[in-house]
N, C-alpha and C positions, 0 to 999 in steps of 0.2 A: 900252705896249711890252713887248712875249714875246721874253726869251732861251730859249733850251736848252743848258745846263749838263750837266744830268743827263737820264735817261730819264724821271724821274719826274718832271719838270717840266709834263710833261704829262698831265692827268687820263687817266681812260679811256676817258671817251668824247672826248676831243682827239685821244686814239691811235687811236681807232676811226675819226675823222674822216680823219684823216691816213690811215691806212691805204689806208680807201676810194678817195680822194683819187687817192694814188698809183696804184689799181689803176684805177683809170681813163684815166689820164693813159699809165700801160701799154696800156693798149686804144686809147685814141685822140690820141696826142699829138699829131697835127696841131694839132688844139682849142686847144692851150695854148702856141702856137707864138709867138705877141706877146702874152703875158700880163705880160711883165716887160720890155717896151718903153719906152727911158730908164730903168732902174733897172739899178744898178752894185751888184755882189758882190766884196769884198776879201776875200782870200785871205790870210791875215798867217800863214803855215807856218814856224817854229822849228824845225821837226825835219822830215826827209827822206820825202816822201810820194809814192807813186804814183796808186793807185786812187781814196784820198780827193780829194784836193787836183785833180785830174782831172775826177774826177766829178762835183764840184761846180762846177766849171768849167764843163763839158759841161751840167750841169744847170741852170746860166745861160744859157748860150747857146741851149741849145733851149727855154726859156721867152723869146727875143728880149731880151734884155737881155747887157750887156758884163762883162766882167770883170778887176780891178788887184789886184795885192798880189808877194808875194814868195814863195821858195818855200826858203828858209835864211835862218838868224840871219844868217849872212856875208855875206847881201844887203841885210840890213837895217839900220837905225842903232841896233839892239840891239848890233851888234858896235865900237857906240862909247860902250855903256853905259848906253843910252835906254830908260827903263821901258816896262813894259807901259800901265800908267794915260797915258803921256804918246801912247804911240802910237795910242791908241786913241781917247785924243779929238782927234788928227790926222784919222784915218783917219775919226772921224764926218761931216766935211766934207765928203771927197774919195768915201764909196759911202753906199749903204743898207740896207747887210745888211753881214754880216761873218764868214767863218768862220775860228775860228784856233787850230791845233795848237801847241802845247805843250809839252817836256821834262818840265816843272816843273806836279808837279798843284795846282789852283787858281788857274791864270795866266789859264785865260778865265773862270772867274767873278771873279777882282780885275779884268779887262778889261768886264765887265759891269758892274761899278759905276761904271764912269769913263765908260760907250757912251752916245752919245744915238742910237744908231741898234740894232737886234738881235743879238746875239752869238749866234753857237753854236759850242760846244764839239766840234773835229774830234778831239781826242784830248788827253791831260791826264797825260802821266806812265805810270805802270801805273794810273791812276786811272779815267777814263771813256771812253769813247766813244760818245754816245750816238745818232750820226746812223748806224753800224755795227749799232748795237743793233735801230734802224728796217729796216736793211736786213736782217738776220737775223728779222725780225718779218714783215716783208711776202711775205720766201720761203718761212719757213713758211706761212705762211696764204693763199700764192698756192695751193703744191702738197701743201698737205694740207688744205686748205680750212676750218682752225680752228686755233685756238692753245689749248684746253682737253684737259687728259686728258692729255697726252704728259710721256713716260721720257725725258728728255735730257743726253745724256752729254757731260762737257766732258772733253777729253784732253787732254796736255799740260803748258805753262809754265800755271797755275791763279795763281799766286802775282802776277808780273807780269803777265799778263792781263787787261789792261783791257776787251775786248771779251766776255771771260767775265763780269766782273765787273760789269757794263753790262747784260750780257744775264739775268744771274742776278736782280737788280734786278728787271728786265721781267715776267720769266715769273709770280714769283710772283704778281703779281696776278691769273693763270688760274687757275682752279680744277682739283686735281686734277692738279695738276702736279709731277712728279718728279725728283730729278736723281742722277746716280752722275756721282760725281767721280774722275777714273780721272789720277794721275800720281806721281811720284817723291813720295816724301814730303817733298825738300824745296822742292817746287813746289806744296806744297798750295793750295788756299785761302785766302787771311789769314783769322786767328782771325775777324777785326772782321765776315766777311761773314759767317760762322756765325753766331755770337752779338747779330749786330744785323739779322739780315734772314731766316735758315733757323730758328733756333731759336721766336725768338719766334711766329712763324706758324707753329711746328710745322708746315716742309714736309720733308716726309719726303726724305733723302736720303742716301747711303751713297758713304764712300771707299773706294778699290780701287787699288792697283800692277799690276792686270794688266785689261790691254784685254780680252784672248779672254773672258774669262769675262764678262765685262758684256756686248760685242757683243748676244749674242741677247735681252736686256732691252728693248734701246732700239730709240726710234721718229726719237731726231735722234741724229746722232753730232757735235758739234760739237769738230772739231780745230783745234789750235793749234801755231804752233812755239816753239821753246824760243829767246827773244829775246837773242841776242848782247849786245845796245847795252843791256839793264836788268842783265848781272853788272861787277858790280867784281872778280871774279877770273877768268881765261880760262880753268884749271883746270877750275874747276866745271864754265863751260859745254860744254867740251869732253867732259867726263864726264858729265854730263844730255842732251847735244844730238838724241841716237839711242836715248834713250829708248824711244821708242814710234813705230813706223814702218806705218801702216796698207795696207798691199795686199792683191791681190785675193785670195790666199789667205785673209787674215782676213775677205774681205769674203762669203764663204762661210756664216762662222755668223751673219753678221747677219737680221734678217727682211727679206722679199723688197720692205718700200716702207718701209723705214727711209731716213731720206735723209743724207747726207753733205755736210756745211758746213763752211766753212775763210774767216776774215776774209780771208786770202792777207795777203802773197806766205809761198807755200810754201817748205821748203827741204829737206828731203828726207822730214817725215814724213809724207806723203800718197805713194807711189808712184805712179809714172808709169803704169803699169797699170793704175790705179782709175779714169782720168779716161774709159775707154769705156763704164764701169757707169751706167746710167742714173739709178742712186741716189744718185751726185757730181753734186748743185748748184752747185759752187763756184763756178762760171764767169757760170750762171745768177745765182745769188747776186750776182756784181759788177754784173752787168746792173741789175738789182732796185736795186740801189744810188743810180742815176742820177734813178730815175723818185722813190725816196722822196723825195732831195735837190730833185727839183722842186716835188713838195705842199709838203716843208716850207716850203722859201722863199718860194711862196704865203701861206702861212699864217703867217707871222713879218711880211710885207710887207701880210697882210689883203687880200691880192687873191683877187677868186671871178670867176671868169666869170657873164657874165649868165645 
């Protein structure tokens, strides 16, 4: 039995598989329409989700199988002080897959070691997100038709950004891969991802407080917003929040098939402007989201078509 925890959980060529997978199932998902007929997906969501907890949804249901779980603590008999470990080997009974977001980073791997059925990790704190990681992986390599060789810019909250943090993981296993880190300083990066993941494989990458001047560098611009629910002081965020606001003025110096990615929900630093540019994925992005969600749960559940 395969959790996914983390992005690396998965070799490279499982990611390669996966990929494929998805882009298929993108081209023809009729195909995979009862692939997951009688097989049940818990949802066990701790923190407030849209797109995720959705998608994965939708990503069940269009593979022909049902779906149970909750979608806040407040729904759940966490809010009567019921562990993780106890809920999870509940919940191994009642589905056969399981995906479950988190506050608290390492709550779905302590959930992985109590699961007799698949865990994956919808999101873990500012820690992981790695089925987001899948979806930023399969849009690039849908609409630039390789993950090797590209300048990728993460803007924004870097510090609690789990989806940066997820995707940073990712990339480096491509060769030739670059990044500029472009945010407040005190939004940087955590030390730990420099020094345990950029450093050691010497991948080249440079921090910057100003967007314009990176702009015409890069080949992904990957933005982020400045997350409310990760400050303990409102101050801060109120004073970081507007940071860095990307419209179509700036989207002037970019190069002309640079693409533009955002895990969403937005809040104001993507303008409303940008979404006619044809080089704003993001939308497309959550699309993409749905189809990876289906490979994987194939592949966690060891289902192939004939």
């Amino acid at each position: 039995m395969k959790h996914l925890i983390s992005p690396l959980d998965l070799s490279p060529d499982e990611l390669s598989d996966l990929l494929d997978l998805a882009q298929d199932i993108y081209s023809a998902p009729e195909k995979y329409s009862h692939c997951c007929a009688g097989k049940k997906l818990a949802t066990l969501f701790y923190e407030p989700s849209t797109r995720t907890r959705l998608s994965f949804e939708a990503a069940m249901l269009n593979l022909g199988g049902s779906v149970l779980g909750f979608s806040s603590a407040d729904s759940s008999s966490a809010a009567k002080g019921e562990s993780v470990a106890d809920t999870i080997r509940v919940m191994s009974f009642y589905a056969d897959i399981c995906a479950m977001r988190h506050p608290k980073e390492g709550a779905p791997l302590v959930a992985s070691m109590h699961a007799s059925i698949p865990v994956i990790n919808a999101g873990d704190g500012g820690h992981n997100h790695p089925t987001q990681t899948l979806t930023d992986l399969l849009t690039i390599k849908s609409l630039k038709g390789h993950l090797d060789g590209l300048t990728i810019g993460f803007c924004g909250d870097l510090k609690f950004g789990r989806t940066v943090h997820s995707l940073i993981n990712a990339m480096v296993r491509y060769p030739n891969t670059k990044f500029v880190l472009i945010s407040p300083k005190e939004l940087q990066v955590p030390a730990y991802i420099k020094e345990e993941t950029l450093d050691p494989l010497n991948i080249p990458y440079e921090e910057t407080t100003n967007l314009e001047e990176a702009l015409p560098k890069l080949d992904i611009l990957y933005m982020t917003r400045v997350q409310k629910e990760r400050f303990f002081n409102e101050e801060d965020y109120i004073r970081l929040k507007d940071t860095f606001i990307l419209d179509k003025q700036k989207m002037q110096l970019a190069k002309e098939d640079m693409l533009v990615l955002h895990p969403l929900p937005r809040v104001n630093e993507i303008s409303t402007d940008v979404d006619d540019d044809p080089r704003a994925v993001y939308f497309e992005q959550a699309n993409f989201g749905v189809y990876v969600r289906m490979a994987l749960i194939m592949t966690l559940l060891g289902i192939k078509l004939d």
